[in-house]
C-alpha positions in Angstrom: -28.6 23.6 54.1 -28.9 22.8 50.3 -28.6 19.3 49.7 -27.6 19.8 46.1 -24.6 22.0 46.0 -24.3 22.3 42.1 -20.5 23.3 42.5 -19.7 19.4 43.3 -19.9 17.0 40.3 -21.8 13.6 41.1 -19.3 10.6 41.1 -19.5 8.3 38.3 -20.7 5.4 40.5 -23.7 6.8 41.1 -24.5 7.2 37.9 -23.2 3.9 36.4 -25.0 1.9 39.1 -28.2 3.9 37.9 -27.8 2.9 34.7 -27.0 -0.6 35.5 -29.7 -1.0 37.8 -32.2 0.6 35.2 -30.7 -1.8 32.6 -31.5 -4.4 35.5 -34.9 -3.4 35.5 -35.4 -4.3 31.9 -33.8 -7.3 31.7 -35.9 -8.8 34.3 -38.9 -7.3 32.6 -38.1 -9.2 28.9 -37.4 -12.6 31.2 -40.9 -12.1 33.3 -42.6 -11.4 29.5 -40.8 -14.1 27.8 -40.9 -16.5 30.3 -36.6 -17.0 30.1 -35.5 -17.2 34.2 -31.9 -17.1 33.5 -32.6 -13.6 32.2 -34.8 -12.4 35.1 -32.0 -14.0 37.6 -29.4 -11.9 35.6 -31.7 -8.9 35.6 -32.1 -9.2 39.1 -28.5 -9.5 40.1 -27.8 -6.6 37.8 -29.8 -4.9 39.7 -28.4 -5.4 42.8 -25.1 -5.0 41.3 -25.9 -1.0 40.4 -28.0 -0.7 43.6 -24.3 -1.0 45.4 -22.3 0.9 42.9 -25.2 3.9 43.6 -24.5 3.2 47.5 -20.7 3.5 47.0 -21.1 6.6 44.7 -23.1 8.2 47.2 -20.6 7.2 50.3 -18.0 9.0 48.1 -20.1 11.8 47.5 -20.8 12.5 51.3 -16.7 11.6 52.2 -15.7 14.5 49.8 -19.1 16.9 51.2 -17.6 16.2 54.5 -14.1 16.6 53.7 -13.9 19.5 51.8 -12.3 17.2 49.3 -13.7 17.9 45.7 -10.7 17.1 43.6 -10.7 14.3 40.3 -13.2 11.0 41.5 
């Protein structure tokens, strides 16, 4: 079985919580370089943040694979 079936689109979670983990990423690289905690805290809870979005994209995803159901997110 194919796991990418190109016919499906991706839900938007998963790709927001991409973006706000990789935007994650970098903020807690600028507070590690600069030496600003706050910034690496935020970073990191950013992070975590799009890490669950992703998860909840993907658990959408795999509801409509399952289902049959590819109408609007």
């Amino acid at each position: 079985m194919n796991r990418h079936n190109h016919d499906q689109a991706i839900d938007p979670d998963r790709t927001e919580g991409s973006m706000k983990k990789m935007a994650g990423d970098l903020k807690e690289g600028a507070g590690d370089i600069l030496g600003d905690e706050k910034l690496k805290r935020d970073g990191q809870a950013d992070q975590a943040e799009g890490k669950l979005q992703n998860a909840w994209g993907g658990v959408k995803d795999k509801a409509r694979e399952i289902t049959g159901n590819d109408r609007d997110h």
